[in-house]
C-alpha positions as a printed NumPy array, in Angstrom:
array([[-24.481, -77.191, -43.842],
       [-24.832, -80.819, -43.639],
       [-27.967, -82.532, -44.964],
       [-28.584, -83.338, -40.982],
       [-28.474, -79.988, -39.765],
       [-31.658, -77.324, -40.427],
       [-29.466, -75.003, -38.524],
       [-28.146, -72.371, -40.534],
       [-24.171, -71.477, -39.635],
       [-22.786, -68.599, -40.247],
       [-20.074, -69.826, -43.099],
       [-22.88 , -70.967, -44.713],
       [-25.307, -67.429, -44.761],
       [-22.15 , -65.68 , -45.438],
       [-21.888, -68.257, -48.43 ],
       [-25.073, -68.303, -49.441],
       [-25.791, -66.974, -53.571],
       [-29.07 , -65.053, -52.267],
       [-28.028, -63.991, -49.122],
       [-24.892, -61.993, -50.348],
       [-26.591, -60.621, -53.79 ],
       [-29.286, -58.962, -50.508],
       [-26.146, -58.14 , -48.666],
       [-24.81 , -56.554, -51.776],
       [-28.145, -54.421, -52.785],
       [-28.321, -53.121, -48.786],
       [-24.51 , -52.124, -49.489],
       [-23.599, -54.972, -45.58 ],
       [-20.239, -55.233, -45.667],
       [-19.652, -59.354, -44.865],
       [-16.793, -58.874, -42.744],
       [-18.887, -56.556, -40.296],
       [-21.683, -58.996, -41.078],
       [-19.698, -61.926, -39.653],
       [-18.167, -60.024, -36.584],
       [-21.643, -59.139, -35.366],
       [-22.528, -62.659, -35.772],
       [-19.945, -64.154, -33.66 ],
       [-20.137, -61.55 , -31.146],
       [-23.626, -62.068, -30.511],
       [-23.453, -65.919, -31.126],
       [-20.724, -65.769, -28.113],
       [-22.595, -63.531, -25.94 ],
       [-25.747, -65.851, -26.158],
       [-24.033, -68.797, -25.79 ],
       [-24.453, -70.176, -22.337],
       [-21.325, -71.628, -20.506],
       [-21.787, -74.956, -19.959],
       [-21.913, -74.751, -16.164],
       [-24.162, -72.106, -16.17 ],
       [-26.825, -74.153, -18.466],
       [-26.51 , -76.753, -16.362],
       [-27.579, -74.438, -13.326],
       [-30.349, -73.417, -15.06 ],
       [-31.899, -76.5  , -15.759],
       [-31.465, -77.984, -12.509],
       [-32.009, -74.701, -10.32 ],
       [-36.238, -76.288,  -9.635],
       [-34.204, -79.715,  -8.202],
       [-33.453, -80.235,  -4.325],
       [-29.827, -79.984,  -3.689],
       [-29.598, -83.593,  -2.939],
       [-31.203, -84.779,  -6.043],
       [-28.919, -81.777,  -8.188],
       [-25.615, -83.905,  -6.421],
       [-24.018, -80.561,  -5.019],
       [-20.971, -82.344,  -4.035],
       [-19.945, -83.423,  -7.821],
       [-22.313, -81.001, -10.121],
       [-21.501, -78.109, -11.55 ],
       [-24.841, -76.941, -10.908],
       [-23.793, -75.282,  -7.187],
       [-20.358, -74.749,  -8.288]])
């Protein structure tokens, strides 16, 4: 985790001293640990088109730029 970044990945929990001796103790294997992680990280990821729907759905279509935007695509 860079010095930039408050955001925790998930190399770095899986990395992490304290978070594999609790890992450990509650007997979580990391590999299964991981998989769930990316699985739900991909799952909650939005695709990019449909973000940009979302935050443009309140605009008229003339102001969204239907002909060029993802955002009606």
């Amino acid at each position: 985790m860079s010095p930039e970044s408050r955001d925790l990945t998930i190399e770095s929990v899986l990395a992490d001293p304290i978070i594999l001796a609790a890992m450990k103790a509650d007997r979580v294997n990391p590999r299964d640990l991981e998989t769930l992680l990316r699985a739900t990280a991909r799952r909650i990821e939005p695709a990019p088109q449909r973000k940009w729907a979302a935050m443009t759905a309140f605009l008229p279509r003339q102001i969204c730029g239907a002909d060029r935007d993802p955002c009606l695509a």
